[in-house]
C-alpha positions in Angstrom: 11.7 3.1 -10.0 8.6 2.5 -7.9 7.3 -1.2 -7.6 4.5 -0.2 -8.7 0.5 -0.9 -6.6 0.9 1.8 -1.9 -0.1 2.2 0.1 -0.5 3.7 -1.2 -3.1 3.5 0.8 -3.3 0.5 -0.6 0.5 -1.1 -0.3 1.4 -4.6 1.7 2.3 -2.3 4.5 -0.9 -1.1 2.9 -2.3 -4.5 4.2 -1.1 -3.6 7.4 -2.9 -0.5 7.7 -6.1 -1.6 6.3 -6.5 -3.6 10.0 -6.2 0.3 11.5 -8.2 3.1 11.1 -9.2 6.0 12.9 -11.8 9.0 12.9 -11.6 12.5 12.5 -14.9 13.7 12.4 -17.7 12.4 11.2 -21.9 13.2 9.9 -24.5 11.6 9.1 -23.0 10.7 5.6 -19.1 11.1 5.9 -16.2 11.0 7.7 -12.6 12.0 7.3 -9.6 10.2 8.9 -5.9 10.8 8.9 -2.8 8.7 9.9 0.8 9.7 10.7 3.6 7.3 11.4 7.1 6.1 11.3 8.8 2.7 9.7 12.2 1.2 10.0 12.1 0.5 6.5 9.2 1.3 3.8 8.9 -1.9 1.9 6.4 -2.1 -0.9 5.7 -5.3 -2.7 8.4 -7.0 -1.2 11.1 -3.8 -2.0 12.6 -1.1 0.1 11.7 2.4 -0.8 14.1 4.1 1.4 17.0 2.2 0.8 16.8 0.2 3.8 16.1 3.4 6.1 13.5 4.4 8.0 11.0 6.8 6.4 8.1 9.0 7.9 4.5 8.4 6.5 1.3 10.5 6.8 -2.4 10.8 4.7 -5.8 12.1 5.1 -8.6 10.1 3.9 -12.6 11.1 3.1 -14.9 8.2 3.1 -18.6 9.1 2.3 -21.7 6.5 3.6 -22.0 5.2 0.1 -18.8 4.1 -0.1 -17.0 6.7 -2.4 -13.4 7.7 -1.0 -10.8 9.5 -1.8 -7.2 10.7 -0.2 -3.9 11.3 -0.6 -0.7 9.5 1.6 3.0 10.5 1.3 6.3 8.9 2.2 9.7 10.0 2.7 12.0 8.0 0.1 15.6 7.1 -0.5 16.8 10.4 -2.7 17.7 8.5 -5.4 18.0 10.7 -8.4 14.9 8.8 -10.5 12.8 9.0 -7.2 13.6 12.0 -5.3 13.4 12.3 -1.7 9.8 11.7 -1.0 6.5 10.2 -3.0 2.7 11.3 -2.9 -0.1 9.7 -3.9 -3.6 10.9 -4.9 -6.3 7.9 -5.2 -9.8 7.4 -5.2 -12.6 4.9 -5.5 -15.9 2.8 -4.5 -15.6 0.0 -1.5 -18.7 -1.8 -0.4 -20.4 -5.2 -0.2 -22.0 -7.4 -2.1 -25.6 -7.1 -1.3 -25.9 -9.4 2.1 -23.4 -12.0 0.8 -20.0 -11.1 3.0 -17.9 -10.6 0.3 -16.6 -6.5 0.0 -14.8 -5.2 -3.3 -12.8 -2.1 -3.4 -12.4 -0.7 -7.2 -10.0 2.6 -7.7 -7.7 4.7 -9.3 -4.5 5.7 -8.0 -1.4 8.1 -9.3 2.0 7.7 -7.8 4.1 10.9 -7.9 7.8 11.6 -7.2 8.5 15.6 -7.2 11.9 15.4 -6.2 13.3 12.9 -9.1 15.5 14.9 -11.1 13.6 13.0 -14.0 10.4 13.4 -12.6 8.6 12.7 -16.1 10.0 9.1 -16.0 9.1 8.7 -12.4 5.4 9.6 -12.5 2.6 6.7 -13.0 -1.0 5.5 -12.1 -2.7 2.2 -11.5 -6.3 1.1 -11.8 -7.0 -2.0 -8.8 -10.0 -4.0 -8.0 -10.3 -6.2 -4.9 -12.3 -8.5 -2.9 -12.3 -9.3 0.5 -14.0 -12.4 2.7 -13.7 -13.4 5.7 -10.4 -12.2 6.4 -8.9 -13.2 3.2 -8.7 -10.7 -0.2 -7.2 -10.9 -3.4 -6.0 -7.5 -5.7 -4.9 -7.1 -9.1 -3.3 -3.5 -10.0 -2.4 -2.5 -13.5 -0.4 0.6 -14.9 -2.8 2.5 -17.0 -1.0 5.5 -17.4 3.5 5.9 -17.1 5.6 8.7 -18.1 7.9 5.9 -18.6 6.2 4.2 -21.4 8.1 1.3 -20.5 6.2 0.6 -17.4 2.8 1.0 -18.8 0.6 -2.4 -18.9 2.1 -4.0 -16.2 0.5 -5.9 -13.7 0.7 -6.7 -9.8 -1.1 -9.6 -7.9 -1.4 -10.1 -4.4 -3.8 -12.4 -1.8 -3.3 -12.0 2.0 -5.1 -13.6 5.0 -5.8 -11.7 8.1 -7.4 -12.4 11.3 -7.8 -11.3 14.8 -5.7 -13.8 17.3 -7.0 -11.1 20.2 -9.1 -8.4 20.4 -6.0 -6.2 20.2 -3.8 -8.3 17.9 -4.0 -9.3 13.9 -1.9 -11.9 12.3 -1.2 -12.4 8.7 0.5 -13.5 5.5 1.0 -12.4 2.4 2.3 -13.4 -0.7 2.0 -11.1 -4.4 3.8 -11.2 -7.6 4.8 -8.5 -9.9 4.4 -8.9 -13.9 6.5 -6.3 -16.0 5.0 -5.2 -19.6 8.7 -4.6 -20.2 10.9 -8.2 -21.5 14.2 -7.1 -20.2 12.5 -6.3 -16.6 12.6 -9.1 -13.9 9.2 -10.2 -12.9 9.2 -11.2 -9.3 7.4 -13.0 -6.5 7.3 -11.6 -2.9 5.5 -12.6 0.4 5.1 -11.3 3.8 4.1 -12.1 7.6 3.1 -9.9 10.2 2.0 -8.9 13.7 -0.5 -6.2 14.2 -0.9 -4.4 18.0 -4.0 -2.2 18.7 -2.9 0.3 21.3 -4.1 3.5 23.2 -1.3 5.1 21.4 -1.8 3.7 17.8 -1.1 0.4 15.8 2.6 -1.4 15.7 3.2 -4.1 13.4 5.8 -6.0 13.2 6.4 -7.6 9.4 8.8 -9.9 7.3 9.3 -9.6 4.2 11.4 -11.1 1.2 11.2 -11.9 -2.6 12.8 -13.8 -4.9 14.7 -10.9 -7.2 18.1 -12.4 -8.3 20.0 -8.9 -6.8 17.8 -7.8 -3.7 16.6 -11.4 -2.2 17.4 -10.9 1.5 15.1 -11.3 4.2 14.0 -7.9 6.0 12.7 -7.3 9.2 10.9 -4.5 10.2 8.9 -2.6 12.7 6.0 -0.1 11.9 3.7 2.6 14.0 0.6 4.4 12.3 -1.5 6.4 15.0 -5.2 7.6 13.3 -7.0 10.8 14.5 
């Protein structure tokens, strides 16, 4: 089962990629973006989607002027039976700032999708998330509105993270989430996370490590990611 958040394009190697980004083409009033890359390991909220593998990543993205966006990112996964070979999600939403104050929110919808489980109408789920960002710190909440596991449905995910620029090509920073299951006989876990962001001519590399505190899937992981935006 998914850990439930992404990103999608909003995942903590979400966090990651929020430092990147990259244009397409643009107007007056909107641009479109879209990223391709490779990892040694997709982790999400502090858990391996691809079974300790590496896994090939890709989305497009449409951002309009007034701060509307919407897009879609895809991984390959694990083949597990209840996930399948490979997961896409669809989200959208409304980022901006807070009149001239510094602080920006991001407030969406996004729908996590698994066509290759062989129970995909277990697998399938979506999340509402609000966040808020200042000065190179942010906090997120994410809660399942909708599961075609029932099971999963009201749960909840935290997370905070601090960023900031140690060069003008390289981003450090930390961190640290929590996942709350609806479900009793679920474990709810903590999990945190440091990184190392590169800018180059080529794309972004990041260098992360992660761990959480799950009684069966504790260890330490190390891993290396690339994203390159067009």
């Amino acid at each position: 089962m998914h850990s439930t958040f992404k990103k999608a394009a909003i995942t903590s190697a979400v966090t990651a990629a929020l430092l990147a980004g990259g244009l397409v083409t643009s107007t007056a009033s909107a641009e479109i973006s879209a990223n391709i890359g490779l990892t040694s390991n997709y982790l999400f909220r502090g858990v391996s989607e691809s079974d300790d593998r590496a896994a090939i990543q890709g989305g497009i993205d449409f951002e309009h002027e007034g701060g509307f966006y919407l897009g879609t990112w895809t991984s390959s996964l694990d083949g597990s039976a209840d996930r399948g070979g490979y997961e896409v999600d669809l989200y959208f939403g409304v980022a901006g700032e807070m009149g001239g104050s510094g602080v920006g929110f991001d407030v969406g919808y996004i729908y996590y999708a698994y066509p290759g489980a062989e129970s995909a109408d277990d697998a399938n789920f979506g999340e509402l998330y609000g966040a808020l960002d200042f000065m190179g710190l942010y906090g997120m909440i994410n809660y399942v509105t909708n599961a075609d596991d029932s099971d999963l449905e009201s749960s909840l995910a935290y997370e905070i993270g601090y960023s900031f620029g140690a060069t003008p090509d390289i981003a450090l920073g930390a961190t640290i989430g929590h996942v709350n299951w609806d479900h009793r006989d679920w474990e709810d876990y903590t999990w945190w996370s440091l990184y190392l962001t590169k800018a180059t001519a080529m794309g972004d590399f990041t260098f992360a490590y992660t761990q959480n505190d799950t009684d069966e899937d504790d260890d330490p992981r190390f891993n290396v990611s690339f994203v390159m935006s067009f």
